[in-house]
mmCIF file of the N, C-alpha and C atoms, coordinates in Angstrom:
data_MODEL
# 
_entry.id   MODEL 
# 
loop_
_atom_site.group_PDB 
_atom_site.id 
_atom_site.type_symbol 
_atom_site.label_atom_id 
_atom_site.label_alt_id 
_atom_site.label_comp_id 
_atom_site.label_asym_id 
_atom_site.label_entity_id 
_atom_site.label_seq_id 
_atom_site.pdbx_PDB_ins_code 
_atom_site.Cartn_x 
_atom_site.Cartn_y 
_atom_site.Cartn_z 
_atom_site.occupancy 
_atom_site.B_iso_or_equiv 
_atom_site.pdbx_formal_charge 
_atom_site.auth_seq_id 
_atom_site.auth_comp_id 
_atom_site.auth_asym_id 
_atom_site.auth_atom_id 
_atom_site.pdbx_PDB_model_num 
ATOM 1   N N  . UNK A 1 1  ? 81.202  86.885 49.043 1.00 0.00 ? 1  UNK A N  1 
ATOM 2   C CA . UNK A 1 1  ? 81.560  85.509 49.332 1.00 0.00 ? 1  UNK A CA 1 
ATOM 3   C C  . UNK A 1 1  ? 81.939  85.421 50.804 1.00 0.00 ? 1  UNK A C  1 
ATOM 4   N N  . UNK A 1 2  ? 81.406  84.923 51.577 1.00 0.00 ? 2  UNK A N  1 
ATOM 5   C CA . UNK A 1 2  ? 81.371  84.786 52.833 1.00 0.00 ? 2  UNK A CA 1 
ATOM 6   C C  . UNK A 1 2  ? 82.710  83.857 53.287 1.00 0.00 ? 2  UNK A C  1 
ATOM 7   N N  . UNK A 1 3  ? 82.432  83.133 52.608 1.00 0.00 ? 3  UNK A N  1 
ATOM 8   C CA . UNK A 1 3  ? 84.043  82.072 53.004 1.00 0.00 ? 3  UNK A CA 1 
ATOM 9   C C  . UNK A 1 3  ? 85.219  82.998 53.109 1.00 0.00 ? 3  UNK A C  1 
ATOM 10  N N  . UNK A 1 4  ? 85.557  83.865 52.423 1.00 0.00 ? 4  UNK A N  1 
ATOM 11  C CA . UNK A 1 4  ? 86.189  84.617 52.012 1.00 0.00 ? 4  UNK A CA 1 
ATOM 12  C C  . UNK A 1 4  ? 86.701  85.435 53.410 1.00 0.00 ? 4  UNK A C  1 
ATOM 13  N N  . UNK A 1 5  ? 85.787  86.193 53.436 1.00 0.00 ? 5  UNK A N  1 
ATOM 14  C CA . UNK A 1 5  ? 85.907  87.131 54.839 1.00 0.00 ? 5  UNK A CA 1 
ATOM 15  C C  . UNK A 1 5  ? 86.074  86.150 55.776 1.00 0.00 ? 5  UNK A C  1 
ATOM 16  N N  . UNK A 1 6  ? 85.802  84.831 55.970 1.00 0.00 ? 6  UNK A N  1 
ATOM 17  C CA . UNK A 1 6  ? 85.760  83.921 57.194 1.00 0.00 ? 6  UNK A CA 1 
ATOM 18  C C  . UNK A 1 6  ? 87.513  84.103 57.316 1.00 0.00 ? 6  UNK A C  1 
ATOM 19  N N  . UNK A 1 7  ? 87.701  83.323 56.176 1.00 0.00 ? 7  UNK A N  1 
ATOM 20  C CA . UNK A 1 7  ? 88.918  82.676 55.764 1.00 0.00 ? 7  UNK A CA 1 
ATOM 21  C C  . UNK A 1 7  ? 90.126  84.028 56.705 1.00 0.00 ? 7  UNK A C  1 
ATOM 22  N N  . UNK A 1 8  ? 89.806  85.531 55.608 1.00 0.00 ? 8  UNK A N  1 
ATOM 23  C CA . UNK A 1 8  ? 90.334  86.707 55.721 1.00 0.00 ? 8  UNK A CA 1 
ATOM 24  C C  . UNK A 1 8  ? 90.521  87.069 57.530 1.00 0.00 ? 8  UNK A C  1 
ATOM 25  N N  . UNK A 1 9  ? 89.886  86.989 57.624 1.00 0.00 ? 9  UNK A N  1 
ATOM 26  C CA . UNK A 1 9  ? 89.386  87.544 59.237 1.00 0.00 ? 9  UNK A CA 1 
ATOM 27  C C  . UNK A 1 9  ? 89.637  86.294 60.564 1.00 0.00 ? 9  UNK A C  1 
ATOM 28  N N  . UNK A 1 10 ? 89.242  84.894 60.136 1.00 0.00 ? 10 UNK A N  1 
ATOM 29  C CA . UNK A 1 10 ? 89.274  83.828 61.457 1.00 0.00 ? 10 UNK A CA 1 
ATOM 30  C C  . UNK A 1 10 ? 90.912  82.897 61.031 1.00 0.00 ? 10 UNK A C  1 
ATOM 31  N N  . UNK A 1 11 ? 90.878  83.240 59.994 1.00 0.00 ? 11 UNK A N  1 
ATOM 32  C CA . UNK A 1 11 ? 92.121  82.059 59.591 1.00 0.00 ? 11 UNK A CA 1 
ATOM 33  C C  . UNK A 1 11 ? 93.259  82.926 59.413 1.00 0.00 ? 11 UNK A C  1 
ATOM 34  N N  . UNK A 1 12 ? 93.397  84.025 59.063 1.00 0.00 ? 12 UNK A N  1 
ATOM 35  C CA . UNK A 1 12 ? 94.419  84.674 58.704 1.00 0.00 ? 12 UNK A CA 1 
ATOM 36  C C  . UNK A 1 12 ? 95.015  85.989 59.850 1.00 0.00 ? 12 UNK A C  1 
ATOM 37  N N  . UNK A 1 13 ? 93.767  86.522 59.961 1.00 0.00 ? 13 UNK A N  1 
ATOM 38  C CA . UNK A 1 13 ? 93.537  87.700 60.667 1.00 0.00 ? 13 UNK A CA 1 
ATOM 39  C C  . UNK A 1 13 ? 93.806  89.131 60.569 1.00 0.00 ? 13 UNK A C  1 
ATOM 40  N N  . UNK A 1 14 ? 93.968  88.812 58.904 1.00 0.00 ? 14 UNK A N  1 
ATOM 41  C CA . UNK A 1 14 ? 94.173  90.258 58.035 1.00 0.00 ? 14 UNK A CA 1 
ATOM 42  C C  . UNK A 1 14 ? 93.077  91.118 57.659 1.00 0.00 ? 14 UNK A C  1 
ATOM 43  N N  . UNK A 1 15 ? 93.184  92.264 57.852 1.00 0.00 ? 15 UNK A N  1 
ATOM 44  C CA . UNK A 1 15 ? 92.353  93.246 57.473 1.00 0.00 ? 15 UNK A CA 1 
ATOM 45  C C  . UNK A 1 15 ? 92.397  93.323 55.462 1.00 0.00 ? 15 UNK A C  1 
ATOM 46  N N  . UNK A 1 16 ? 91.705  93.700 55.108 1.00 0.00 ? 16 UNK A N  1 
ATOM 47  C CA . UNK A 1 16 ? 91.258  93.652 53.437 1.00 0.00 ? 16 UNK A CA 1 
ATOM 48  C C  . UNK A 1 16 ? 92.510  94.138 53.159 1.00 0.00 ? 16 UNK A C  1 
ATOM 49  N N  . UNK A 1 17 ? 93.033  95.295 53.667 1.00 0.00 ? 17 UNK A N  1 
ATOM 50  C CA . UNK A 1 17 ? 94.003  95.770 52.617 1.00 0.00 ? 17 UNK A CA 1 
ATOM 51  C C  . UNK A 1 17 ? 95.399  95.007 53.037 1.00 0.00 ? 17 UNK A C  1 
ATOM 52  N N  . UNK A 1 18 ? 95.573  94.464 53.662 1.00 0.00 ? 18 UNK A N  1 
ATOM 53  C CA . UNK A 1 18 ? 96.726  93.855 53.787 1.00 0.00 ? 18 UNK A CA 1 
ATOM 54  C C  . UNK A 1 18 ? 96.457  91.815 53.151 1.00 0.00 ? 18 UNK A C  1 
ATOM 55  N N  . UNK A 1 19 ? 95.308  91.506 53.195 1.00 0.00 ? 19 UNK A N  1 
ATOM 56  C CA . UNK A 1 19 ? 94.671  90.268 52.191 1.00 0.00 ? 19 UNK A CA 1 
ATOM 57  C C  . UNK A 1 19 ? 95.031  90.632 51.335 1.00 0.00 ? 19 UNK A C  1 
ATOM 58  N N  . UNK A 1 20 ? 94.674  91.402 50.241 1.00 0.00 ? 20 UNK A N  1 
ATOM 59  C CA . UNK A 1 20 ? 94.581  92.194 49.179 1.00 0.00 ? 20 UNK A CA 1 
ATOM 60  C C  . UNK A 1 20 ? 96.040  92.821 48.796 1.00 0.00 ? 20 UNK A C  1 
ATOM 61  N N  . UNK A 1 21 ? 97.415  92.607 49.606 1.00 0.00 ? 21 UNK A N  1 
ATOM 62  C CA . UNK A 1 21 ? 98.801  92.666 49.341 1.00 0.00 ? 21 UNK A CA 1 
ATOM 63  C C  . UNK A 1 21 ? 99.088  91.088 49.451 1.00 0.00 ? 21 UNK A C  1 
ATOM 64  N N  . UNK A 1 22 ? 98.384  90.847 50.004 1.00 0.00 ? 22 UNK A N  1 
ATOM 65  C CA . UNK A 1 22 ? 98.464  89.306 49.975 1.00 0.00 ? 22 UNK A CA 1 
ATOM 66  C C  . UNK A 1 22 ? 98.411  88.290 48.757 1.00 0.00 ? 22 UNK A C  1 
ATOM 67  N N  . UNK A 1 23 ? 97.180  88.428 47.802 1.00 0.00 ? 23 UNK A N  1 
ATOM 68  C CA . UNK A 1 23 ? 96.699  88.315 46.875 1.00 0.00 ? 23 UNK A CA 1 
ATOM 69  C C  . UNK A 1 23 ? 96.874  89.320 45.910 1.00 0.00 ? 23 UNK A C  1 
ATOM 70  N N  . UNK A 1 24 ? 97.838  89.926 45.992 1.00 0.00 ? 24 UNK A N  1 
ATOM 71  C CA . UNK A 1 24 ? 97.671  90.877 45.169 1.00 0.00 ? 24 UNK A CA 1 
ATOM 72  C C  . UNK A 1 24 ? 97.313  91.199 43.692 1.00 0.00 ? 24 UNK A C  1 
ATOM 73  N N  . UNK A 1 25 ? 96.056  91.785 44.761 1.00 0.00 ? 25 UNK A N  1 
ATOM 74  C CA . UNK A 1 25 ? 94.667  92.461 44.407 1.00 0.00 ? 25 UNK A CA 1 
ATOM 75  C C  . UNK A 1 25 ? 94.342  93.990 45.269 1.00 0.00 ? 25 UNK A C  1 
ATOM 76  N N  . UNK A 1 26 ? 93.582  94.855 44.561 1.00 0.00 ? 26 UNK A N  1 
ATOM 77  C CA . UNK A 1 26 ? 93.167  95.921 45.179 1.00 0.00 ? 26 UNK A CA 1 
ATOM 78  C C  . UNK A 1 26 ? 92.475  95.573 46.240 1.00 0.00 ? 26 UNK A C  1 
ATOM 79  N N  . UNK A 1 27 ? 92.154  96.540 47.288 1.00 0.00 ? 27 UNK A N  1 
ATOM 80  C CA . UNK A 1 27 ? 91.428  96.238 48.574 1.00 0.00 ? 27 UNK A CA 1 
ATOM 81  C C  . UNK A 1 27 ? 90.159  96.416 47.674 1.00 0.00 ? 27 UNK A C  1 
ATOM 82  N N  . UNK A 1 28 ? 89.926  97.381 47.146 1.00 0.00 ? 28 UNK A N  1 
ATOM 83  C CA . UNK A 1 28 ? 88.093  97.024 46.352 1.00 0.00 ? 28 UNK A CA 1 
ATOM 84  C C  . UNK A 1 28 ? 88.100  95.811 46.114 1.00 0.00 ? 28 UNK A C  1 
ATOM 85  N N  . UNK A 1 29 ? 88.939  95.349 45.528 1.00 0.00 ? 29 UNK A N  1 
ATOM 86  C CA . UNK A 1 29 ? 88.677  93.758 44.630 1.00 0.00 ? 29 UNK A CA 1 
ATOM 87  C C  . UNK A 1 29 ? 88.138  92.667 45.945 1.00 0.00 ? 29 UNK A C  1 
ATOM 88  N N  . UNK A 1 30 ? 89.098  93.165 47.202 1.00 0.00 ? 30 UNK A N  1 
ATOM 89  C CA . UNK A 1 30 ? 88.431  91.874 47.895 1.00 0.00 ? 30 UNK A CA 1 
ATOM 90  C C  . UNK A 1 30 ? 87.472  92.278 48.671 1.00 0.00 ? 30 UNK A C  1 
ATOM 91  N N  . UNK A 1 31 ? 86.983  93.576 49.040 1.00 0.00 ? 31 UNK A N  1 
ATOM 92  C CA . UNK A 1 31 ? 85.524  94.105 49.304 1.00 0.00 ? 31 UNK A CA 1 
ATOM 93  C C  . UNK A 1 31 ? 84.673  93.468 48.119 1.00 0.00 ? 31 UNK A C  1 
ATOM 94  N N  . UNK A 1 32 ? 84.968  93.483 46.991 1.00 0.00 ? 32 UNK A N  1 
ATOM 95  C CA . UNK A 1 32 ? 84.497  92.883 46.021 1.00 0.00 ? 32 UNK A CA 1 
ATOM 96  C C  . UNK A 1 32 ? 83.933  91.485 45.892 1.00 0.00 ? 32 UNK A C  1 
ATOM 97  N N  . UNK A 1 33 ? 84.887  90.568 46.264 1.00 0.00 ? 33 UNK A N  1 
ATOM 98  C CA . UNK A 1 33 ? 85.128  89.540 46.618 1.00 0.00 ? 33 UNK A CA 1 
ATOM 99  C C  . UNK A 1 33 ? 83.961  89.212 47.578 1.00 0.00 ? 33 UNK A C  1 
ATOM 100 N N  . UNK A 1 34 ? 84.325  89.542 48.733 1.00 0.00 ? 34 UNK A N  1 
ATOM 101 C CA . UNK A 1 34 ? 83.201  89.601 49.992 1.00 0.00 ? 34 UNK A CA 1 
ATOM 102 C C  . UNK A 1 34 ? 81.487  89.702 49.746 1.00 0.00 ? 34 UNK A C  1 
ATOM 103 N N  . UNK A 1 35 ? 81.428  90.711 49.112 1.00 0.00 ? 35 UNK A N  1 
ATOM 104 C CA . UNK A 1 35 ? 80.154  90.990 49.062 1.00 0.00 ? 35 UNK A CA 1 
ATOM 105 C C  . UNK A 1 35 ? 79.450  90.356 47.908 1.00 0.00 ? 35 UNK A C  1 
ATOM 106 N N  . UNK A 1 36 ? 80.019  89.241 47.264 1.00 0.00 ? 36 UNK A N  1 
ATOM 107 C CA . UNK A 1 36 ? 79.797  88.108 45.863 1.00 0.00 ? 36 UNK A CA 1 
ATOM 108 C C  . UNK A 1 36 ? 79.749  89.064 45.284 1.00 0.00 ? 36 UNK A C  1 
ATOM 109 N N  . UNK A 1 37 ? 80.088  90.189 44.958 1.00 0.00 ? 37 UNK A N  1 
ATOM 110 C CA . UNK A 1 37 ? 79.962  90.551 43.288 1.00 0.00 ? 37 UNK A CA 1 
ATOM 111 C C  . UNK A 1 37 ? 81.155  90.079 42.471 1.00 0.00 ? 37 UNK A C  1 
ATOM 112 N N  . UNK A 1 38 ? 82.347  89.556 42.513 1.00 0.00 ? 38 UNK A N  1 
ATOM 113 C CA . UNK A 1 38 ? 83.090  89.009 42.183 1.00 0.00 ? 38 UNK A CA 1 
ATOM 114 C C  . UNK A 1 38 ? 83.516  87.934 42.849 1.00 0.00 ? 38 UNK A C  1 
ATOM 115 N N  . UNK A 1 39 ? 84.073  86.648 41.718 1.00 0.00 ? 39 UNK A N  1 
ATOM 116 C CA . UNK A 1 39 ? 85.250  85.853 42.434 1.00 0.00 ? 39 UNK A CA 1 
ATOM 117 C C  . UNK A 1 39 ? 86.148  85.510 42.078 1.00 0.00 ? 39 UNK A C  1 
ATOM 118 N N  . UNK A 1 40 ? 87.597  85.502 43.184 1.00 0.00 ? 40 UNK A N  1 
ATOM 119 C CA . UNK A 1 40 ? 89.038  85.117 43.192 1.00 0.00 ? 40 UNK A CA 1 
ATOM 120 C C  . UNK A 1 40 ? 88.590  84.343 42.027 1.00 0.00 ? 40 UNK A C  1 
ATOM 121 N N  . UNK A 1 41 ? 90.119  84.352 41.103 1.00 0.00 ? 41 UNK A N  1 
ATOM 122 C CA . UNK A 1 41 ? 90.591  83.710 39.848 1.00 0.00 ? 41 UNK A CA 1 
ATOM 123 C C  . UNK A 1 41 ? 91.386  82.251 40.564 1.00 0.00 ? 41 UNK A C  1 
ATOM 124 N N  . UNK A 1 42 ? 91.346  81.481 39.404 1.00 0.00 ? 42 UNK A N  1 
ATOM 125 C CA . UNK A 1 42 ? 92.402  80.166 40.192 1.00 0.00 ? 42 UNK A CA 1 
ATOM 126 C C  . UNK A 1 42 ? 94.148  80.726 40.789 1.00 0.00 ? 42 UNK A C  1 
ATOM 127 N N  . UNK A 1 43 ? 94.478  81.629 39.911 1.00 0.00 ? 43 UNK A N  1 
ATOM 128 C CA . UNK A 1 43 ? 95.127  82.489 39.637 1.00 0.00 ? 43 UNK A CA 1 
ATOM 129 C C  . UNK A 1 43 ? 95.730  83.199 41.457 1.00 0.00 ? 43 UNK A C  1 
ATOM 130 N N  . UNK A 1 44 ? 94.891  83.994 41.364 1.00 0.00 ? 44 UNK A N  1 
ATOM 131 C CA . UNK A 1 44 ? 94.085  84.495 43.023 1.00 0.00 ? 44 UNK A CA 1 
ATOM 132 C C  . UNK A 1 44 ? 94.417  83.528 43.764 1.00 0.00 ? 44 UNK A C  1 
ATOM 133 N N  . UNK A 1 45 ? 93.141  82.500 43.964 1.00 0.00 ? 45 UNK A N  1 
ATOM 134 C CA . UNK A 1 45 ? 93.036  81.573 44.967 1.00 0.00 ? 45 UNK A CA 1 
ATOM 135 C C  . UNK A 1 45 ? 94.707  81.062 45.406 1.00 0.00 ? 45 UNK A C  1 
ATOM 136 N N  . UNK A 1 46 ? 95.647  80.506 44.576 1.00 0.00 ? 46 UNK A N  1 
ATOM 137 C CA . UNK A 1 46 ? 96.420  79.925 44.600 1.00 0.00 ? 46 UNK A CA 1 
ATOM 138 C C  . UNK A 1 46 ? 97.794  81.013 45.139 1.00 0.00 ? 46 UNK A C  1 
ATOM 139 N N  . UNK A 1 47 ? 97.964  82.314 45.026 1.00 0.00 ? 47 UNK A N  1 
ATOM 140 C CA . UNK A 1 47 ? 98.358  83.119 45.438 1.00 0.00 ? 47 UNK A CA 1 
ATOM 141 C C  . UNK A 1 47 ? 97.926  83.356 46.858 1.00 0.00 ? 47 UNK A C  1 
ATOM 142 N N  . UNK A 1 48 ? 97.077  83.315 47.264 1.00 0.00 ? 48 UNK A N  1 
ATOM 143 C CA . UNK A 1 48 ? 96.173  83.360 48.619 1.00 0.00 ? 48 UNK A CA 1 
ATOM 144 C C  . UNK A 1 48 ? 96.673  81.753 49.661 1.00 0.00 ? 48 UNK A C  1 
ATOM 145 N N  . UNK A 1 49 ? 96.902  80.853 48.801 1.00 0.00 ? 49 UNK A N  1 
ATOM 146 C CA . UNK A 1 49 ? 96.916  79.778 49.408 1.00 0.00 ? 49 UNK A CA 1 
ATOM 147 C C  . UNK A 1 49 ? 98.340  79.664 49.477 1.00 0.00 ? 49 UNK A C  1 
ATOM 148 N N  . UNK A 1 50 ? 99.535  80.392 49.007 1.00 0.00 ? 50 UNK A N  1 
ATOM 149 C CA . UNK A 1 50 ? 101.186 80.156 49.064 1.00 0.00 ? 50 UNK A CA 1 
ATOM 150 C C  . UNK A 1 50 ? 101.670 81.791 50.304 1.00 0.00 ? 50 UNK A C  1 
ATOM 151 N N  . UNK A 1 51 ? 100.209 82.672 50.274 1.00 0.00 ? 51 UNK A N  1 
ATOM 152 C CA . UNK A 1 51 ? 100.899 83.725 51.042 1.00 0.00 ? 51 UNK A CA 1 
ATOM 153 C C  . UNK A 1 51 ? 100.387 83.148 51.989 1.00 0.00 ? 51 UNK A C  1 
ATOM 154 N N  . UNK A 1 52 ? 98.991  82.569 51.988 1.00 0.00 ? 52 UNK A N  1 
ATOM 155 C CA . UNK A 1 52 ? 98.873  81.847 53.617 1.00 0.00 ? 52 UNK A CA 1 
ATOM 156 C C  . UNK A 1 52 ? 100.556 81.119 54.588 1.00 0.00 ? 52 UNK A C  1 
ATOM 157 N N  . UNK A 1 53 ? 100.528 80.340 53.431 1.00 0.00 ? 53 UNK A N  1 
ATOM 158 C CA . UNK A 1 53 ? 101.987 79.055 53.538 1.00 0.00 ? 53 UNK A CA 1 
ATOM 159 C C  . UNK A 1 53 ? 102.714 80.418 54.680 1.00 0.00 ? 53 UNK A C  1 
ATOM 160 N N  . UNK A 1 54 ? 103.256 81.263 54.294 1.00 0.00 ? 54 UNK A N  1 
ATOM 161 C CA . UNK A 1 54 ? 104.010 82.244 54.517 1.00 0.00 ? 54 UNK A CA 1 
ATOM 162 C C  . UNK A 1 54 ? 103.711 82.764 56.054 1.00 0.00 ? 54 UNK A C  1 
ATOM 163 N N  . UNK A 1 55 ? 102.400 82.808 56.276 1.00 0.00 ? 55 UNK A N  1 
ATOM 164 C CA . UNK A 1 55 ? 102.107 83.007 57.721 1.00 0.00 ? 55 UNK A CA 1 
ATOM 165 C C  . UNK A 1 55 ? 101.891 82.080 58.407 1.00 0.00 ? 55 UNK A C  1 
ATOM 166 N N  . UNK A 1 56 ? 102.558 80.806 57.807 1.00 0.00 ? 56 UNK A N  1 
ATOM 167 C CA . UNK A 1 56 ? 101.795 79.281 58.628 1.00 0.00 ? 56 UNK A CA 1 
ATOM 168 C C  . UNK A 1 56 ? 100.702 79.098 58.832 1.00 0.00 ? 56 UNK A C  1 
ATOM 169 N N  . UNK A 1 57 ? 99.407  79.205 57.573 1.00 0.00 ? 57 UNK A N  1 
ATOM 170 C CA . UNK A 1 57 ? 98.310  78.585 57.620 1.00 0.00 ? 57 UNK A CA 1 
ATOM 171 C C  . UNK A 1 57 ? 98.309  77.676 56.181 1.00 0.00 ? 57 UNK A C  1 
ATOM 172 N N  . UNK A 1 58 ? 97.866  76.549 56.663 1.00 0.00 ? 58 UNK A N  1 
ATOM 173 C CA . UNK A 1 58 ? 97.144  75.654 55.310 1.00 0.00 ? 58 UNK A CA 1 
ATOM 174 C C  . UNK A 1 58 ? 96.162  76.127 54.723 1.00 0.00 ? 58 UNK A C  1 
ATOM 175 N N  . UNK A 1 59 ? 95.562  76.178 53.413 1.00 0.00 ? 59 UNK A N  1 
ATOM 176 C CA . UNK A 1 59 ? 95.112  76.542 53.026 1.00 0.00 ? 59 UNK A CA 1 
ATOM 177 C C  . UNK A 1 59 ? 94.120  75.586 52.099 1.00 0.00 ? 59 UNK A C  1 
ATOM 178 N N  . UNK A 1 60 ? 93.422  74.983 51.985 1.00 0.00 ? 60 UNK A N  1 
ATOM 179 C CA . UNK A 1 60 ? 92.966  74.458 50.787 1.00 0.00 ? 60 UNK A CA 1 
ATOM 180 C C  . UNK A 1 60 ? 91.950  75.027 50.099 1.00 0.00 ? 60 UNK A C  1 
ATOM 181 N N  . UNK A 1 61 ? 92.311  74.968 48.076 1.00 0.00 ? 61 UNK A N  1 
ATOM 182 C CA . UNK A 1 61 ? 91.275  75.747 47.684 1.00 0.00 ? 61 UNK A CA 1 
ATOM 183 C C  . UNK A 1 61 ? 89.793  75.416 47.334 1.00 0.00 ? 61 UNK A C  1 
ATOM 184 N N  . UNK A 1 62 ? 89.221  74.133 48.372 1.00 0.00 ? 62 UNK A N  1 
ATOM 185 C CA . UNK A 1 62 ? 87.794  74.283 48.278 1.00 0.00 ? 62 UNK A CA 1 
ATOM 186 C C  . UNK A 1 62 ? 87.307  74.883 49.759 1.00 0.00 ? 62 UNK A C  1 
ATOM 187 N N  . UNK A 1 63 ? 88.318  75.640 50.332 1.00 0.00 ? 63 UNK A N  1 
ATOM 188 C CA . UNK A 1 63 ? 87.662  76.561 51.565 1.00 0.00 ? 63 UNK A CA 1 
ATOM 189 C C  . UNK A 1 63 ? 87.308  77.312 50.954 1.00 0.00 ? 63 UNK A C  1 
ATOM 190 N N  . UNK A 1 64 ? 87.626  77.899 50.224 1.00 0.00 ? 64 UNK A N  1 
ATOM 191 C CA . UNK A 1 64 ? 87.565  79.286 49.363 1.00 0.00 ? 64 UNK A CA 1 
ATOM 192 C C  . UNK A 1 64 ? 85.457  78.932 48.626 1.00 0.00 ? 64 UNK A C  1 
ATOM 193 N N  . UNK A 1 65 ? 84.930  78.104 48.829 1.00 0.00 ? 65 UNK A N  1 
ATOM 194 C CA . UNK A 1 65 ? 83.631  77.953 48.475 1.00 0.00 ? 65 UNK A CA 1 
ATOM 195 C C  . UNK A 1 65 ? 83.194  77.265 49.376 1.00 0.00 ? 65 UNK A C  1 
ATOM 196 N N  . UNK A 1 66 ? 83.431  76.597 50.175 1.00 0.00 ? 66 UNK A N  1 
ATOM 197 C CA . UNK A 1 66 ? 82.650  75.821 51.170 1.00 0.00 ? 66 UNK A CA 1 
ATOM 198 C C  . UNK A 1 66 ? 82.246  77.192 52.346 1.00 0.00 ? 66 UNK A C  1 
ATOM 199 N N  . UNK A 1 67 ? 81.171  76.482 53.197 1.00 0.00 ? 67 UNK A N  1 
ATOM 200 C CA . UNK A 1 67 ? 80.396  77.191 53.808 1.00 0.00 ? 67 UNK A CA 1 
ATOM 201 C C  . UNK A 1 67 ? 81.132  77.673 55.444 1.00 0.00 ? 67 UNK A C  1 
ATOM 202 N N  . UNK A 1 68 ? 81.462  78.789 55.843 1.00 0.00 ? 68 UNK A N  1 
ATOM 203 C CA . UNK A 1 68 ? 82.093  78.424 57.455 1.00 0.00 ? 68 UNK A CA 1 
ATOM 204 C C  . UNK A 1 68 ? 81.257  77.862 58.502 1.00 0.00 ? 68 UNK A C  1 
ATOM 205 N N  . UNK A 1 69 ? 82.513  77.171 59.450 1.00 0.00 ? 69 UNK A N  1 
ATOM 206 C CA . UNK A 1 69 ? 81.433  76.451 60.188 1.00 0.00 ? 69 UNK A CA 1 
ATOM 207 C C  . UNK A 1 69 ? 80.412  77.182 60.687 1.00 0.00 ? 69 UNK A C  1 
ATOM 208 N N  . UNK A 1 70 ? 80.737  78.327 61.480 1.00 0.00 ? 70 UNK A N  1 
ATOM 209 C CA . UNK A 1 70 ? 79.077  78.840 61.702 1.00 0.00 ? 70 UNK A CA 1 
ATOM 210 C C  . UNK A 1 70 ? 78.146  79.208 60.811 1.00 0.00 ? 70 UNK A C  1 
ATOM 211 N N  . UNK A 1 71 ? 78.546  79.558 59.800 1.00 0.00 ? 71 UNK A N  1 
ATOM 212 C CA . UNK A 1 71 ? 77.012  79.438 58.578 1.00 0.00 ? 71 UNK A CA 1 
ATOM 213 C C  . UNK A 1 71 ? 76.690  78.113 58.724 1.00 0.00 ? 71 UNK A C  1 
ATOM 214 N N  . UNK A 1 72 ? 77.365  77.464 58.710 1.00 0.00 ? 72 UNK A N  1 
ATOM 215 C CA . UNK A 1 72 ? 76.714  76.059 58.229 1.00 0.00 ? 72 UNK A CA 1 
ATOM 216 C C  . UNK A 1 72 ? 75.675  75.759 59.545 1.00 0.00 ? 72 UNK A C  1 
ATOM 217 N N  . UNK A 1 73 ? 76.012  75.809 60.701 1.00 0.00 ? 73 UNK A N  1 
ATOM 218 C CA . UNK A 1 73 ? 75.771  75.918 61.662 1.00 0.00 ? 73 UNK A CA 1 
ATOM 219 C C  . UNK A 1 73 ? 74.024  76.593 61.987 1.00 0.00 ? 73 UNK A C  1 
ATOM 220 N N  . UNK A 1 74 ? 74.532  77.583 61.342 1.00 0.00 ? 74 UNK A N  1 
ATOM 221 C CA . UNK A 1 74 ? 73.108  78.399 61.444 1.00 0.00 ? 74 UNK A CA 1 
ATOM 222 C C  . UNK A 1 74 ? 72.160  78.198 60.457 1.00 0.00 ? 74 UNK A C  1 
ATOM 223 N N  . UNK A 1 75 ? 72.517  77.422 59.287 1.00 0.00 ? 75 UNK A N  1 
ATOM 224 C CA . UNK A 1 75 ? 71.806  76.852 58.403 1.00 0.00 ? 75 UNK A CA 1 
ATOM 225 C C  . UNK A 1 75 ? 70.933  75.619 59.212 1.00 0.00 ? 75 UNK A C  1 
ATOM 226 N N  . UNK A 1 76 ? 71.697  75.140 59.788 1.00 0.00 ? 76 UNK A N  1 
ATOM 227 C CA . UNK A 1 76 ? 71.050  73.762 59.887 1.00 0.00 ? 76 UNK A CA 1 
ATOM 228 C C  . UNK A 1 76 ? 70.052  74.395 61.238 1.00 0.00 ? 76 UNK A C  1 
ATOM 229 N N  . UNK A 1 77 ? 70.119  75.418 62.113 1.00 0.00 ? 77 UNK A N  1 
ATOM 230 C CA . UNK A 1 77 ? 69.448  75.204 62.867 1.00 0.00 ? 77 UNK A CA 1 
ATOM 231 C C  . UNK A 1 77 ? 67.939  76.077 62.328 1.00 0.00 ? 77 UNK A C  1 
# 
């Protein structure tokens, strides 16, 4: 899931295993996560979106599926 790593990496700026204390979830789970073979539970998501709170980012949970701007970006071109 690409949003995912966007989110992980441009919005947060956590490396997997510290996301993944975040959400706590295993760091596989959100390698997991990343690479679509799995996805965050509402469960998850909403845990992800109160530890954001915690580092002062907003969070909303249709980022968590929407496209980042540069995919989208590179889609359209």
């Amino acid at each position: 899931m690409y949003a995912l790593a966007h989110i992980r990496k441009t919005r947060l700026g956590l490396t997997q295993a510290a996301f993944a204390e975040l959400a706590e979830v295993n760091q596989s789970t959100v390698s997991r996560w990343e690479r679509g073979e799995l996805s965050p539970t509402v469960e998850e998501v909403n845990r992800i979106i109160a530890g954001a709170k915690k580092l002062k980012v907003e969070l909303a949970p249709n980022e968590f599926f929407a496209r980042p701007p540069a995919a989208a970006a590179e889609a359209r071109a």
